[in-house]
C-alpha positions in Angstrom: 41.3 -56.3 -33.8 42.7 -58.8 -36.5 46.2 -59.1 -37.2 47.3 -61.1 -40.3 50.8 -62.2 -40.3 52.3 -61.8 -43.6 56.3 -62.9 -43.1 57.0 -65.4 -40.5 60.9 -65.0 -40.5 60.9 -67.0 -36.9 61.3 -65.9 -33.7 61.9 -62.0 -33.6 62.9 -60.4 -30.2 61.8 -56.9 -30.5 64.0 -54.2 -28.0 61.8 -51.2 -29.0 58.1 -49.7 -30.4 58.3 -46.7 -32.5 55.9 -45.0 -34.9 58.6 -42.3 -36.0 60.6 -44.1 -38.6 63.7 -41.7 -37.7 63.8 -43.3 -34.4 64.1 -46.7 -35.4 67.1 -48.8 -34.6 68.3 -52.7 -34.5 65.6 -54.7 -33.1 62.6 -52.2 -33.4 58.7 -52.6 -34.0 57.7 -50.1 -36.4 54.1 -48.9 -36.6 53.0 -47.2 -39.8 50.2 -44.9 -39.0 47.9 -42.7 -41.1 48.4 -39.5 -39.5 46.5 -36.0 -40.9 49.8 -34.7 -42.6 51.6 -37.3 -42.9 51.0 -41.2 -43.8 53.9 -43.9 -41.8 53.4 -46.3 -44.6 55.6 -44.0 -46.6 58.5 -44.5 -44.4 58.8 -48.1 -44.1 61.6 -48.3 -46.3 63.8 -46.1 -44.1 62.4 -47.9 -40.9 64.1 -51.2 -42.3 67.0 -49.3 -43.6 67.3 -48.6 -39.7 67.2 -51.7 -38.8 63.1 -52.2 -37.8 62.9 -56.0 -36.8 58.6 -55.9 -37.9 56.7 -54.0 -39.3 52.8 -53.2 -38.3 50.7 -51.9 -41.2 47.2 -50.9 -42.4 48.7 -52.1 -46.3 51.4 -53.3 -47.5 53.1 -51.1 -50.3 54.2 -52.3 -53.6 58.2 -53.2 -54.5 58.7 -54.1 -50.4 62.3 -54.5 -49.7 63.2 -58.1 -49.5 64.2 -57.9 -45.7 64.3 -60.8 -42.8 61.4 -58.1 -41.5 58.3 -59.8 -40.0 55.3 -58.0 -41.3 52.0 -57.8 -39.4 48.6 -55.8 -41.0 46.1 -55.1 -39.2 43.1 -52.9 -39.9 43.6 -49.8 -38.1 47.2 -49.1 -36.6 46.6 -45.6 -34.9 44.1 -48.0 -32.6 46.4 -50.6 -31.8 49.0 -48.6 -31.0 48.4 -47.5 -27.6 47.4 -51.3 -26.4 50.8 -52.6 -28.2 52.6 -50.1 -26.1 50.8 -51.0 -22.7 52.0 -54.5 -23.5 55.4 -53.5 -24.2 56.3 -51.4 -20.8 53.9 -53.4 -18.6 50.6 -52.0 -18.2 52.0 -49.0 -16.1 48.7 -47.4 -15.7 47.5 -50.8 -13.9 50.0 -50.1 -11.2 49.2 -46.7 -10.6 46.0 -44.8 -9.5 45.7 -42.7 -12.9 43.3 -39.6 -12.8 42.3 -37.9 -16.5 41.5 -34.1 -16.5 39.3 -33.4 -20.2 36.8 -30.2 -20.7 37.7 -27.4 -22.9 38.7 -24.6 -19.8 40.5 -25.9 -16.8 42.6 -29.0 -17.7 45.4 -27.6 -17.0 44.7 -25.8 -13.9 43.1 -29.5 -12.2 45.6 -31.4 -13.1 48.6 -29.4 -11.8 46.1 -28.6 -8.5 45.2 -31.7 -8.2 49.1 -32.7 -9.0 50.2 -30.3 -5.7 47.7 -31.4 -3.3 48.8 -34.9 -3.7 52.0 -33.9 -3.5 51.5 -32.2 -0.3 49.9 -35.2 1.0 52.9 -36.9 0.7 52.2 -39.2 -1.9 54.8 -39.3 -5.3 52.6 -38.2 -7.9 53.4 -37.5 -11.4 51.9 -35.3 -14.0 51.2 -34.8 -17.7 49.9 -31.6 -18.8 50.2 -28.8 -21.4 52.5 -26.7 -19.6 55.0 -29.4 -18.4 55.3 -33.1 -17.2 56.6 -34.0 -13.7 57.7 -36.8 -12.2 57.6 -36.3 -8.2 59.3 -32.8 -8.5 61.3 -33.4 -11.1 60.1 -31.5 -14.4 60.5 -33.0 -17.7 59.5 -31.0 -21.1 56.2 -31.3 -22.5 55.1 -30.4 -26.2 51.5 -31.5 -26.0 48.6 -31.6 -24.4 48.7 -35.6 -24.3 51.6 -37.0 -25.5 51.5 -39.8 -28.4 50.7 -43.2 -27.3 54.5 -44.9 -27.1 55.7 -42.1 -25.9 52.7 -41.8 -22.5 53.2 -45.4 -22.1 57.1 -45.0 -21.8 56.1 -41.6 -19.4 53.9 -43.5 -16.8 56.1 -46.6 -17.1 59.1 -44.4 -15.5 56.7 -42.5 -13.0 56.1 -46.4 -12.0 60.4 -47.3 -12.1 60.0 -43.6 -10.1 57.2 -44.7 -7.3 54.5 -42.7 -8.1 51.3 -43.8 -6.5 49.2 -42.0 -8.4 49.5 -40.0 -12.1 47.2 -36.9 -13.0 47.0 -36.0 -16.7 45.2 -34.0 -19.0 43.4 -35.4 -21.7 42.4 -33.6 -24.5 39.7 -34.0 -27.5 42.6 -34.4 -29.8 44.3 -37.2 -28.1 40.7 -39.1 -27.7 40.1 -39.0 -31.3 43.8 -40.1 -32.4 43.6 -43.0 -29.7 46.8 -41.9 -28.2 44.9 -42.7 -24.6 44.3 -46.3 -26.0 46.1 -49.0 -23.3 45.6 -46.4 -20.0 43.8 -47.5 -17.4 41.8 -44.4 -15.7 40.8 -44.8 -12.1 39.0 -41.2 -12.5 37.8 -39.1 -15.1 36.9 -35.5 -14.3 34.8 -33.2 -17.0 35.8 -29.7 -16.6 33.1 -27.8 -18.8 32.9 -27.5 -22.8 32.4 -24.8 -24.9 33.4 -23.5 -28.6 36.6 -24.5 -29.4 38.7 -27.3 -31.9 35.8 -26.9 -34.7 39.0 -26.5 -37.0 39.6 -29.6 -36.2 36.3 -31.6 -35.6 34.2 -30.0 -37.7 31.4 -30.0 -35.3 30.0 -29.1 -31.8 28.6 -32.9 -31.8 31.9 -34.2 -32.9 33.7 -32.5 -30.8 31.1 -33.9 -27.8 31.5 -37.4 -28.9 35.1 -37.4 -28.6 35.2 -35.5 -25.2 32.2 -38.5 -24.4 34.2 -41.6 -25.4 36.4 -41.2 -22.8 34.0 -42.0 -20.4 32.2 -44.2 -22.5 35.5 -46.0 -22.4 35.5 -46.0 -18.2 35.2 -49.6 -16.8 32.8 -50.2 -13.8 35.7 -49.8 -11.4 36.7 -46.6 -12.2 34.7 -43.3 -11.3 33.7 -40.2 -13.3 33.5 -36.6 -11.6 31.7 -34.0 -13.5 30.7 -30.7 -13.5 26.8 -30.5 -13.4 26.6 -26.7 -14.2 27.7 -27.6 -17.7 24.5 -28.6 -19.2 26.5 -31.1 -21.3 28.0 -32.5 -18.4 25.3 -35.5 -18.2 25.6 -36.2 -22.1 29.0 -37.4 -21.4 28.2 -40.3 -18.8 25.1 -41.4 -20.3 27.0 -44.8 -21.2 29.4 -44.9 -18.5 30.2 -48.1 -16.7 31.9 -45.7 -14.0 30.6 -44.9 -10.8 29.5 -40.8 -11.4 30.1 -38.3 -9.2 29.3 -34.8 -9.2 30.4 -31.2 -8.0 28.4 -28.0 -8.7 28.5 -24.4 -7.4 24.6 -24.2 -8.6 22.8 -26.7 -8.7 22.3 -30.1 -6.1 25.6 -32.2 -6.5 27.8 -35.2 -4.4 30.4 -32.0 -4.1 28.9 -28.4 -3.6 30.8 -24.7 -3.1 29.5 -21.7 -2.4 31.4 -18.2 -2.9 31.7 -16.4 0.3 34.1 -13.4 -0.9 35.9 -12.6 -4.6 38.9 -10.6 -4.3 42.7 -10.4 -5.5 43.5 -11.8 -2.6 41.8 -14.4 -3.2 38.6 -16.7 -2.6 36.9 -17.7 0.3 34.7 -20.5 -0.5 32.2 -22.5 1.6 33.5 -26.0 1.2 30.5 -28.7 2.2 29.9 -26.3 5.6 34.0 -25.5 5.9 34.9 -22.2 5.1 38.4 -22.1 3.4 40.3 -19.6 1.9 42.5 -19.9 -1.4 45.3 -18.0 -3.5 43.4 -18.2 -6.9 40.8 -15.9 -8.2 37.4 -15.5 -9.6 34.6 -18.4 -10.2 36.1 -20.0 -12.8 39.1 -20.7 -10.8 36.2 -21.8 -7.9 34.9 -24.4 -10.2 39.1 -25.3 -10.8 39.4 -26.2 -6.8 36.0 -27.6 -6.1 36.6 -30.3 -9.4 40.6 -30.7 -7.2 38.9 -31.0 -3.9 36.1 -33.2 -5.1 39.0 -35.5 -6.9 41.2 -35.8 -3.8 37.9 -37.2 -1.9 37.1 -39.4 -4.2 41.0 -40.7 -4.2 40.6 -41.3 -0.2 42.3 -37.9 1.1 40.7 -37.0 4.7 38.2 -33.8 4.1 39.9 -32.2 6.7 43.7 -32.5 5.1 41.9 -32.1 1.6 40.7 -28.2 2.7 43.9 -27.5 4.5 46.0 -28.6 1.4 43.8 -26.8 -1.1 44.5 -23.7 0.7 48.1 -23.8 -0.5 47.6 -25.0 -4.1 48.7 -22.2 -6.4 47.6 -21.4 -10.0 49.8 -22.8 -13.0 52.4 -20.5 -14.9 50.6 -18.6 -17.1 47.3 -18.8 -15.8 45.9 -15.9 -14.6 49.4 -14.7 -13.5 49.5 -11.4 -12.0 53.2 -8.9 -13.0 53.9 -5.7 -11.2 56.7 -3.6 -12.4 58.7 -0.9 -11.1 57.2 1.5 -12.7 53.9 3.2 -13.0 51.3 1.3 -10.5 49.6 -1.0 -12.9 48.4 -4.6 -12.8 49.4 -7.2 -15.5 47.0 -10.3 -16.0 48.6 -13.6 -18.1 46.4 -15.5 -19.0 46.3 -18.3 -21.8 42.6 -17.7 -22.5 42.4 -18.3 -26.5 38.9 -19.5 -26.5 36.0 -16.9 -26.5 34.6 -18.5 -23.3 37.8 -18.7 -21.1 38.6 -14.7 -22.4 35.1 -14.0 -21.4 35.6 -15.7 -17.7 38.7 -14.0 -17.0 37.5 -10.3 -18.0 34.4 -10.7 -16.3 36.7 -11.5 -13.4 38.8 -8.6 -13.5 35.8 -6.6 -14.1 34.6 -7.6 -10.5 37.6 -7.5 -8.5 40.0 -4.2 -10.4 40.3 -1.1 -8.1 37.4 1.4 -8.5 37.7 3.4 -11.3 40.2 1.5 -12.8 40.5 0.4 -16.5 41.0 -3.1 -18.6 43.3 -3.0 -21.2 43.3 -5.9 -23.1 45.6 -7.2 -25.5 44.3 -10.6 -27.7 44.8 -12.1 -30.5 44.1 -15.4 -32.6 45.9 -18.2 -33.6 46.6 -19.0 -37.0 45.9 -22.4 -39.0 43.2 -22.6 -36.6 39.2 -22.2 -36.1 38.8 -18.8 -37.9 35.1 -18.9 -36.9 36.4 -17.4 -33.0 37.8 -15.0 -34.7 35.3 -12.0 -34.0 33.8 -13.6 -31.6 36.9 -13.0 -29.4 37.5 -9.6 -30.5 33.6 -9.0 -29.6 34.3 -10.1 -25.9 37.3 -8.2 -25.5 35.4 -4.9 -26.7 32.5 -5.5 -24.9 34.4 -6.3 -21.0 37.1 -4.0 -21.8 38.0 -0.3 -21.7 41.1 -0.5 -24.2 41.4 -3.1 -26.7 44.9 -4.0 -28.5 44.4 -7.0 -31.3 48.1 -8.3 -32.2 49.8 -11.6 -33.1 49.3 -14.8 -31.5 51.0 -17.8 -32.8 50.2 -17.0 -36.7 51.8 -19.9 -38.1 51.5 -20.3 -41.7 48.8 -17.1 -41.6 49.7 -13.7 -42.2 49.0 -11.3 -39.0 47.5 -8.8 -40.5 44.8 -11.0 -42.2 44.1 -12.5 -38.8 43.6 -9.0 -37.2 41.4 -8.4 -40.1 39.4 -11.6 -39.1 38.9 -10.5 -36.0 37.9 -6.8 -36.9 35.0 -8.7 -38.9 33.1 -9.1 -35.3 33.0 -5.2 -34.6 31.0 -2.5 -36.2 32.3 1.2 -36.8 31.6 2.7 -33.5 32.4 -0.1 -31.5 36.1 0.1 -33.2 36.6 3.4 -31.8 38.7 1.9 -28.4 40.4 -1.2 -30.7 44.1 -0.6 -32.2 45.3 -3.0 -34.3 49.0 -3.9 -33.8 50.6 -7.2 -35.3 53.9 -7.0 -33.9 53.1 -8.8 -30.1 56.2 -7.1 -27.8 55.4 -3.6 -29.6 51.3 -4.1 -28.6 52.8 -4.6 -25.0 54.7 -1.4 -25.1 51.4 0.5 -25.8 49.1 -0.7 -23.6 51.3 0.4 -20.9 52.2 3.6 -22.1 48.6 4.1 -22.6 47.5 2.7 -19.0 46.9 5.1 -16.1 47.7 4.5 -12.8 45.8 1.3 -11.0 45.0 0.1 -14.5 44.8 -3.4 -15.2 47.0 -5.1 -18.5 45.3 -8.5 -19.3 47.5 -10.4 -22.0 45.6 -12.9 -23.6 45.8 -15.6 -25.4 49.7 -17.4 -25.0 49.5 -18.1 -22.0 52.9 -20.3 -20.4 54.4 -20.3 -23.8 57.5 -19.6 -24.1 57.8 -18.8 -27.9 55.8 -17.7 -31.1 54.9 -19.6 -33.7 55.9 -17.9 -37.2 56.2 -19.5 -40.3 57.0 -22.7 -39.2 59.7 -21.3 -36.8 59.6 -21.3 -33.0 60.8 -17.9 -31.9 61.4 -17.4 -28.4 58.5 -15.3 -26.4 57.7 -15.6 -23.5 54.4 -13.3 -22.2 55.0 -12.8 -18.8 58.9 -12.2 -19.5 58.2 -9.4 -22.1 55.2 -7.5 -19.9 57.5 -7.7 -16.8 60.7 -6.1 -18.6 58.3 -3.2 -20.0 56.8 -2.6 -16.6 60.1 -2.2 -15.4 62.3 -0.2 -18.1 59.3 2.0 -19.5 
């Protein structure tokens, strides 16, 4: 990367990096990057008005302010960013053992396992994941799946002022394509699985592979790679790794194999390289979720026989697979934040094998708006075809009308099959049917939201939380 120095106003002592012109102040390094909505380069006139001590640019706009600003272009700011920031706190990541969770299904789940068991071995271990970000125990808020490069480099520079030894985070497709992981230094990368999801944004499959596969074509020879050798795209990713790759499998020979003894809701019991151990979280999709945690904590040095014992106590994040009983009629309620029509297919197959005999599924689902409309039947297609009762309703529509959504989704299902679908848009009013409508020993899966605690409506943020709402009906209905 080139950087041409256009002002040379003398030495400049710069106090803070920001790439959100708003939070400029006296002394600041402002970065004006090209975003998809919005371009920075518009708002270097406020950022000096603010009191921005340099400026970083792709171009330099016309009629500049005449400012004691020192200007810098380079070629592509959202790349440099991340490395700037590294600079700037320290290379935090150097310091600590930093694990990255990607794959479509699961991130979440890993990395807040994976979080715990550390934990449990005693070792201050921070976190960064969709649902919330932790330092030690202490929970800070999280908006995004990764957070923006300053902003993860100011994160894991605290968990360093904090002692963590070790930081687990998710890393998404999103974040690998915007560069926000640029600067980090990963000591282990883990591949989940992929499947259909983010074509909204990428475009393609292919694209969507390449970004999951730079971030292990971005490992250095010291690091290691774990994946998942079940997913047949699994050895795509490391074909130009310089990590050391590992790999866990229920199916096929890997470094890390599993095998299912016993499915119930009370939990798995899983043969564990010849130990038989039994965990809190159910179904195969959630065995793949500990093997990838137990493989990991190997890998990071924990003794096999304190890794089994400590994955017997990890529990399941908020809002994933999250079981509510009520007070009322004897019926099951399943949270679950599948929004993809592989993870919604996973969890009702699930249910299918462990509800009470002659039991239903009600399942209530719906899609997001602004987003990857081609899901759309697709979902409502696996929630007919795994379920006895299907309720379509509002997601997080956005900037989308509900009803047109629904509509979307309707597209996937011919005239017979719509026989056992309703249609209702408002979400708290869908919850009230399906359990006026289940029987006894019946099992509610919501779908879709997951550990949110709002919807998304025309661009406001109105507070909803899925697990709240299906737990106040169970009781008061």
């Amino acid at each position: 990367m080139t950087f041409e120095w256009l002002s040379k106003p003398g030495s400049v002592a710069i106090n803070s990096i920001e790439i959100d012109s708003r939070q400029v102040r006296e002394g600041s390094l402002f970065i004006a990057v090209k975003g998809h909505r919005v371009d920075g380069h518009d708002f270097i006139d406020s950022a000096i008005k603010n009191g921005a001590a340099a400026i970083l640019v792709e171009t330099v706009p016309e009629n500049l302010p005449k400012a004691d600003v020192l200007i810098i272009r380079v070629e592509n700011s959202r790349k440099i960013t991340g490395a700037i920031a590294a600079a700037f706190y320290d290379h935090p990541s150097s310091r600590l053992t930093l694990i990255g969770v990607t794959g479509t299904n699961g991130k979440t789940s890993v990395a807040t396992m994976l979080h715990q068991l550390l934990g449990l071995e005693s070792h201050t271990a921070g976190l960064i994941s969709t649902i919330e970000n932790k330092i030690g125990d202490q929970v800070l808020p999280s908006s995004l799946t990764t957070p923006d490069p300053i902003s993860l480099q100011r994160l894991l520079a605290e968990m360093v002022q904090n002692d963590c030894s070790s930081a687990v985070m998710e890393v998404s497709s999103h974040a690998l394509d915007q560069h926000r992981t640029s600067g980090c230094d990963f000591k282990l990368a883990i591949f989940t699985n992929i499947t259909h999801d983010h074509l909204d944004y990428h475009g393609t499959f292919d694209a969507y592979l390449g970004a999951k596969k730079s971030f292990f074509d971005g490992l250095g020879p010291e690091s290691s790679a774990l994946i998942n050798l079940d997913d047949r795209n699994g050895k795509v990713l490391i074909q130009n790794t310089r990590a050391t790759v590992h790999t866990y499998a229920l199916k096929k020979p890997a470094d890390f194999k599993a095998r299912i003894l016993d499915s119930s809701v009370s939990g798995l019991q899983l043969d564990l390289e010849g130990w038989e151990v039994h965990c809190r979280l159910i179904g195969r999709f959630n065995a793949y979720n500990l093997l990838a945690v137990y493989s990991a904590a190997r890998l990071l040095g924990v003794d096999k026989t304190v890794a089994l014992q400590h994955l017997s106590q990890v529990q399941a994040p908020r809002g994933r697979f999250q079981t509510i009983r009520g007070t009322g009629k004897e019926v099951t309620g399943v949270v679950d934040y599948a929004h993809t029509p592989d993870a919604l297919k996973n969890v009702l197959q699930t249910l299918q094998q462990i509800k009470p005999k002659d039991s239903r599924i009600i399942t209530l689902v719906g899609c997001g708006g602004d987003r990857d409309r081609r899901k759309r039947p697709k979902m409502a297609q696996i929630a007919e075809a795994y379920s006895d009762l299907v309720i379509l309703t509002s997601d997080n529509p956005r900037s989308e009308n509900p009803e047109s959504i629904l509509r979307d989704m309707l597209e996937g299902l011919d005239q017979q099959k719509r026989k056992k679908v309703i249609s209702i848009a408002d979400r708290r009013e869908a919850m009230k049917t399906s359990y006026q409508l289940a029987h006894n020993k019946d099992v509610i899966l919501v779908a879709g939201k997951g550990h949110e605690p709002y919807q998304e409506i025309n661009g406001n943020r109105i507070p909803f939380d899925d697990a709240r709402e299906i737990k106040q009906i169970m009781d008061e209905t």
